[in-house]
N, C-alpha and C positions, 0 to 999 in steps of 0.2 A: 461583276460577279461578287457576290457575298458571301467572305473566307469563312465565318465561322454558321453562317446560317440563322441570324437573328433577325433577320430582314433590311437590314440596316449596313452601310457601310462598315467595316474592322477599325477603329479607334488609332491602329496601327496602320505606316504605310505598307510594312510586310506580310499583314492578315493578323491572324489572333495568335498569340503564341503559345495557349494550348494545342493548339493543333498542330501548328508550321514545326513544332520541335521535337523532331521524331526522336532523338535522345533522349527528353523526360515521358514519352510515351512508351519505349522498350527500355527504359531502365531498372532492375529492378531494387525494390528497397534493399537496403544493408541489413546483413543480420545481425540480429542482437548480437550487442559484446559480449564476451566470455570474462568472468572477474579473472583480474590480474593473479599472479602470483603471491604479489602482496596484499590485493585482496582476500585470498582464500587465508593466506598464513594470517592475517588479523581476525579472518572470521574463526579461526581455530583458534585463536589466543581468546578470540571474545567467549565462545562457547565454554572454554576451557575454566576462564573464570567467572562465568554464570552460573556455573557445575555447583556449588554448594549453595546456592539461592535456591534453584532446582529442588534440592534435597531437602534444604528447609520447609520449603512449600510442601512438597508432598508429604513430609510430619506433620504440618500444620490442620492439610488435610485430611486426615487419619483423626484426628484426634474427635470424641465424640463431643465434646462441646464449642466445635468449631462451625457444626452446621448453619449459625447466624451470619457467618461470614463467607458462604463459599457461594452465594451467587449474589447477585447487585439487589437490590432493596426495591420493591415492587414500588412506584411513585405514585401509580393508579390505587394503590391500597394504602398508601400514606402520602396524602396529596404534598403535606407540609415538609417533610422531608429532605427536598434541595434545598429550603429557604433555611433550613439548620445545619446541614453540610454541606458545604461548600466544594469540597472534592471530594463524592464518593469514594470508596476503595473496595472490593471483596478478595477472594481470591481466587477465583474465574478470572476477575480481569487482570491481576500479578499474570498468571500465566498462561493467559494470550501473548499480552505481553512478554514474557521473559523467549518465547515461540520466536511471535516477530523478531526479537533481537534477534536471531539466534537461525 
């Protein structure tokens, strides 16, 4: 008889151990962790001092001759433009970024 159905003897002398191990078949996965205690309290100290970066940015963004910098540089419209900056920066991607921290 052929344990796993491949037409072929099981590789194993106790069948396939997909199959034979009814443990990993009704087991089910683990739930995502919950962040620690000291996890949350760091992420409240991180927010806490991101908090006036936040504030900067959004003055930044206010301001009427800031509209050069609030989204990333079309590269299809200025082909040469990575080859002269080397790390783009706008301020879209600040605060994505300051998001994901946070």
């Amino acid at each position: 008889m052929y344990v796993c159905g491949y037409g072929r003897p099981p590789a194993t002398p106790g069948g396939c151990p997909a199959t034979d191990d009814a443990a990993s078949l009704t087991s089910a996965p683990s739930p995502p962790s919950t962040p620690g205690k000291k996890e949350r309290e760091r992420n409240k100290k991180l927010a806490k001092d991101l908090n006036p970066c936040r504030i900067v940015l959004e003055d930044l963004e206010s301001h009427d001759e800031a509209w050069p910098f609030l989204l990333p540089v079309n590269t299809k419209q200025f082909p040469t433009y990575r080859k002269i900056i080397k790390s783009p920066m706008d301020l879209s991607t600040i605060k994505r970024k300051l998001q994901d921290c946070m």
